[in-house]
C-alpha positions in Angstrom: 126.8 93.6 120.6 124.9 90.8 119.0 121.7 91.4 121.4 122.2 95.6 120.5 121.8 94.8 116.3 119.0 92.3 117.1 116.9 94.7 118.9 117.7 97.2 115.4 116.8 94.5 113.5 113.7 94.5 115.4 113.2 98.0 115.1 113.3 98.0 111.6 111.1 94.9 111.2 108.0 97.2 113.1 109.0 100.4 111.2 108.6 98.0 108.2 105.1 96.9 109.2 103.8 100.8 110.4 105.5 102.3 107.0 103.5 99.5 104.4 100.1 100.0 106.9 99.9 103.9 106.8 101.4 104.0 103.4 98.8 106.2 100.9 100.3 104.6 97.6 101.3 100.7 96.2 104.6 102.0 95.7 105.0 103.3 99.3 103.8 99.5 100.7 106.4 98.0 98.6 108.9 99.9 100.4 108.0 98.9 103.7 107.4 95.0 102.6 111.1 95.9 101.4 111.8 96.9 104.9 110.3 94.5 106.4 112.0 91.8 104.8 115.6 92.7 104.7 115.4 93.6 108.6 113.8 89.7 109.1 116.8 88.1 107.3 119.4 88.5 109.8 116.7 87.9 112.9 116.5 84.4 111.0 120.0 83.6 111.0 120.9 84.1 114.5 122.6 80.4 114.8 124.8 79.8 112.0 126.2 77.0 113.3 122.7 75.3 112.4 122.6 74.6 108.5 118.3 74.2 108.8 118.7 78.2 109.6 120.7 79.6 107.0 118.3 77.2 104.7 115.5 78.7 105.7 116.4 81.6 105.6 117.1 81.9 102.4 113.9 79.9 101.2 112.4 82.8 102.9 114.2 85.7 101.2 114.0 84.0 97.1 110.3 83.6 98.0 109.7 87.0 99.4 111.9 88.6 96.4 110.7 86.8 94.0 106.8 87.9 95.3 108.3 91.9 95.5 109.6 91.8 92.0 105.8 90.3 90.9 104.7 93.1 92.9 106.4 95.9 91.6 106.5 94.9 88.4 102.3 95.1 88.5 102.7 98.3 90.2 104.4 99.8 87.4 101.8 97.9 85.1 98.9 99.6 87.1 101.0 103.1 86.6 101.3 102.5 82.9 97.2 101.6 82.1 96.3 104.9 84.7 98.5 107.0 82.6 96.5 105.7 79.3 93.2 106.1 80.8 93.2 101.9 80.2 91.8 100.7 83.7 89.7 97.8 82.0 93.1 96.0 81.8 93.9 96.7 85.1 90.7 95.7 86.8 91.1 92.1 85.2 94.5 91.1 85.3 96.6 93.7 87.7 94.0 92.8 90.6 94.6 89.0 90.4 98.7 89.5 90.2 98.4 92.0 93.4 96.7 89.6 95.2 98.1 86.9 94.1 101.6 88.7 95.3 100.4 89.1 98.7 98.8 85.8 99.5 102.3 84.1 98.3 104.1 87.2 100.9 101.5 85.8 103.8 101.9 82.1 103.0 98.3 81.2 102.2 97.5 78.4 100.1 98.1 77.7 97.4 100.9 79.6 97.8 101.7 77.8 100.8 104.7 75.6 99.4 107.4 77.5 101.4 105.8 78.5 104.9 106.2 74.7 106.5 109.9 74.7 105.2 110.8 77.9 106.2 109.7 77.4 109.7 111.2 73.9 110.3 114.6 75.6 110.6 113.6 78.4 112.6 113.7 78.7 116.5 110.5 79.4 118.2 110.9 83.3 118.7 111.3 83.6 115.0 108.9 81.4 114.0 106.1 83.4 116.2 107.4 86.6 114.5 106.3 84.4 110.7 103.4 83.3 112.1 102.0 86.4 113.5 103.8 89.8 113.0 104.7 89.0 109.0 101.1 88.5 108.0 99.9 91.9 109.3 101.6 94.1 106.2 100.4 91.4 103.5 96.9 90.9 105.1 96.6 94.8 105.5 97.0 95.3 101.9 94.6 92.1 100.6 91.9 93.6 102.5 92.1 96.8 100.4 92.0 94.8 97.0 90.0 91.4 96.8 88.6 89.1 94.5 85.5 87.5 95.6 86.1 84.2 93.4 89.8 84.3 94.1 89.0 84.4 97.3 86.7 81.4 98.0 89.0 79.4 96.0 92.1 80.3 98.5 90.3 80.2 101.5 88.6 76.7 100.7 92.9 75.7 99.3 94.1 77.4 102.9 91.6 75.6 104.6 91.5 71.9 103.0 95.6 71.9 103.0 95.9 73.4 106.6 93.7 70.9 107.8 95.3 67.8 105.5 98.9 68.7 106.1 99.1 68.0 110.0 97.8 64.9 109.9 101.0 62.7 109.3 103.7 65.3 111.1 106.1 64.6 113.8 107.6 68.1 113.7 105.6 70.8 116.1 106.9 73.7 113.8 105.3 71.9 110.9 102.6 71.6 112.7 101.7 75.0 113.5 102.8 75.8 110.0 99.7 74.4 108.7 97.7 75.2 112.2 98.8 78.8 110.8 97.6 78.3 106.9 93.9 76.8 107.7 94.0 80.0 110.6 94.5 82.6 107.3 91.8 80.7 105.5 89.8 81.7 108.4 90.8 84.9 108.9 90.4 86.0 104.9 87.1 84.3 105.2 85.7 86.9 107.8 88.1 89.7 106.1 85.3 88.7 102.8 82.0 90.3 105.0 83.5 92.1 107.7 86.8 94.4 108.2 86.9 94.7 111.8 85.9 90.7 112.2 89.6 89.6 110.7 91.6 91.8 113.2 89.8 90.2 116.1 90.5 87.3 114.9 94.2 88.0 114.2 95.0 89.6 117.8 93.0 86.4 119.5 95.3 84.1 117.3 98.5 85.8 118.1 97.4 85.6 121.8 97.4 82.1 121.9 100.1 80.9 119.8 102.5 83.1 122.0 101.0 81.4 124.9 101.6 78.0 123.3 105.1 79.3 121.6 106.2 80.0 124.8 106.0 76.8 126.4 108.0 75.2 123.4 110.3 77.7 123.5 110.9 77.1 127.6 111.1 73.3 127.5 113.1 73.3 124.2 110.0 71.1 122.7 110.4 70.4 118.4 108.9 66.8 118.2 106.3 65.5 120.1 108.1 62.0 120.8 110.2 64.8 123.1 107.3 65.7 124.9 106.2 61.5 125.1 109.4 60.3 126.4 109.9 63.0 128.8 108.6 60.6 131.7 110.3 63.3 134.2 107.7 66.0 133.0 105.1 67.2 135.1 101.6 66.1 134.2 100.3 69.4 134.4 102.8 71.0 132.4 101.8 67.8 129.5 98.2 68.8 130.5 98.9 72.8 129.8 100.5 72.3 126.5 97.9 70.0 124.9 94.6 72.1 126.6 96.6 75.2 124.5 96.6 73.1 120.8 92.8 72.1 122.1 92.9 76.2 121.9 94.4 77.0 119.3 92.3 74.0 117.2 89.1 76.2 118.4 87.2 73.4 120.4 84.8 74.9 122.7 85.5 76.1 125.7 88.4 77.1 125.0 89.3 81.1 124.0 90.4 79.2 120.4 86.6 79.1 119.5 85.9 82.6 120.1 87.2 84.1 116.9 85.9 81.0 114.9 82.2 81.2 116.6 82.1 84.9 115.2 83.0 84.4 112.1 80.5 81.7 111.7 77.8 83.9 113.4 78.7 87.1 110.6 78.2 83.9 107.8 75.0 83.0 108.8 73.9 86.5 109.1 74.9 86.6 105.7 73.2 83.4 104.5 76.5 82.0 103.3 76.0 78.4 104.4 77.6 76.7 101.4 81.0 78.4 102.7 80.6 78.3 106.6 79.8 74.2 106.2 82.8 73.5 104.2 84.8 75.6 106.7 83.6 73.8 110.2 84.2 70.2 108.3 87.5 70.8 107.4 88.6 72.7 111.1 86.8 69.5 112.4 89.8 67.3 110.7 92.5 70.0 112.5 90.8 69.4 115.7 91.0 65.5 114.9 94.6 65.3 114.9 94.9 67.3 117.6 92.4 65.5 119.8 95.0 61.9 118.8 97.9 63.5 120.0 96.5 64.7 123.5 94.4 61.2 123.8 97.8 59.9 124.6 98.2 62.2 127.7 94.9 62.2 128.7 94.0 58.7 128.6 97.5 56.5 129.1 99.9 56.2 131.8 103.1 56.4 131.6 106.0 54.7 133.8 108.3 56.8 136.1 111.4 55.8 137.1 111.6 55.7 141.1 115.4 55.9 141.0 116.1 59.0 139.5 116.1 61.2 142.2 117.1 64.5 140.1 114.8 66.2 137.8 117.3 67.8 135.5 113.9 69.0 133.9 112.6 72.6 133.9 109.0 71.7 134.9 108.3 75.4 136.4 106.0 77.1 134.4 106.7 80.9 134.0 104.5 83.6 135.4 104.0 84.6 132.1 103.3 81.6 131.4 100.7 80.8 133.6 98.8 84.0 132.6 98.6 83.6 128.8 97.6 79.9 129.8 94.8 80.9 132.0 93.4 83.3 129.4 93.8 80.6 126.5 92.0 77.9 128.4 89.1 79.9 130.5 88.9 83.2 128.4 85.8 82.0 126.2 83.9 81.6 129.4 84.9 84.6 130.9 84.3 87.1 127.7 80.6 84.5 128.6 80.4 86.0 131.7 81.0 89.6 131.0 78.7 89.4 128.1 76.0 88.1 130.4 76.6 90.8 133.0 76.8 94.0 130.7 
């Protein structure tokens, strides 16, 4: 019964989504973010007996309320000025709240201050369904209505916090918290020159933090001292896990730098060098802490107990698995090879 009303829930979550994306009218998108939201709550709280759940869930739903109330509340503003033939109003102030509205729904800085606490209390399934599948409605709409000052200022925030907030965490879920913030920075920096450039990015991100979601979510991973102490692991599967944050950090060759190499080829087309500098500087400080954690399981050994005979540890890798891991680690050169061939 439980799986039957999750698999609603679901439902309603994507009917949420399609109803805000092919919606003609603000009011219509409210109604799906609406949608959206109330069919996420219960998905969230799927283990009550964990107290971090029900917390974050409900950080989640004040936040997302309280952003749907600014929300409508501008709609019916922009409503009232169109009626008086008063746009001037609207252009300066209604624009900023909008957006302003729907960078606080997709967790971009610096609206950012719930997204790492909401997804410390959330299992992995969930907390790829934040991470990926929420942002679409919210980033959907920002790309209709944008603020070009607004917007250097938030992707420069998304970028300097997403990059600054990892470096002291313990918690995995933290950390692809902010791995996720300086990824929207990216992602409404090539949704500034280029529409199609932001999807392709999207998709390429979702693609790899299911493949590296997955693998947390099969070995019950939350804190990397878990994945240090586990002396019964296999190297390979250590080896798998950290080439995947490699990845998703976008170091080269890696499919990771695929959607950051085209957005920095669009911004020097562009000339934009002031904004495509600042941007490679600060990723350079997420692929930092990344490159200190795997040091550890590149570099050092680590002693095995000869004794223990039985490996109550899952160290099988799923076919599905395998798959989004080969795509993740060798896809850049591949997408090389096709390139050179066509």
């Amino acid at each position: 019964m439980k799986k039957i009303s999750n698999n609603i829930f679901l439902m309603m979550l994507i009917f949420g989504t399609l109803v805000t994306i092919s919606s003609n009218s603000w009011l219509g998108a409210w109604m799906g973010l609406e949608i959206n939201l109330l069919s996420f709550i219960p998905l969230m709280n799927d283990n009550k007996k964990n107290l971090l759940t029900s917390e974050s869930s409900l950080k989640y739903f004040l936040t997302q309320a309280f952003a749907s109330s600014i929300l409508l509340f501008a709609i019916i503003m922009l409503m009232f000025f169109y009626n008086n033939n008063n746009m001037n109003l609207y252009n300066s102030f209604n624009e900023l709240l909008i957006l302003s509205t729907l960078l606080l729904k997709s967790g971009a800085a610096p609206f950012h201050f719930w997204f790492p606490e909401v997804m410390e209390g959330l299992s992995w399934i969930n907390g790829l369904i934040l991470m990926t599948w929420q942002k679409i409605a919210p980033l959907m709409l920002i790309s209709y209505n944008f603020i070009y000052k607004f917007f250097m200022i938030t992707i420069i925030l998304s970028m300097l916090i997403g990059s600054l907030g990892g470096l002291n965490q313990t918690s995995i879920r933290k950390l692809m918290a902010f791995s996720s913030i300086n990824h929207l920075g990216w992602m409404l920096l090539a949704m500034m020159n280029n529409e199609m450039l932001w999807m392709i990015y999207f998709l390429l991100y979702s693609l790899l933090s299911f493949s590296i979601v997955l693998m947390f979510n099969n070995f019950k991973l939350f804190y990397f001292n878990q994945i240090f102490n586990m002396s019964m692991m296999n190297p390979i599967v250590k080896l798998f896990i950290f080439l995947n944050l490699l990845s998703l950090g976008g170091l080269p060759p890696f499919l990771g730098f695929l959607p950051k190499w085209l957005v920095i080829q669009n911004l020097v087309t562009m000339n934009q060098l002031f904004i495509l500098t600042i941007s490679v500087c600060l990723t350079l400080i997420t692929l930092y802490f990344y490159l200190r954690l795997s040091y550890s399981i590149f570099m050092l050994n680590y002693q095995k107990n000869s004794w223990l005979l039985k490996n109550n540890f899952n160290n099988k890798l799923s076919f599905t698995s395998l798959i989004f891991n080969f795509i993740s680690i060798s896809g850049l050169v591949m997408m090389s090879m096709i390139y050179v061939v066509m």
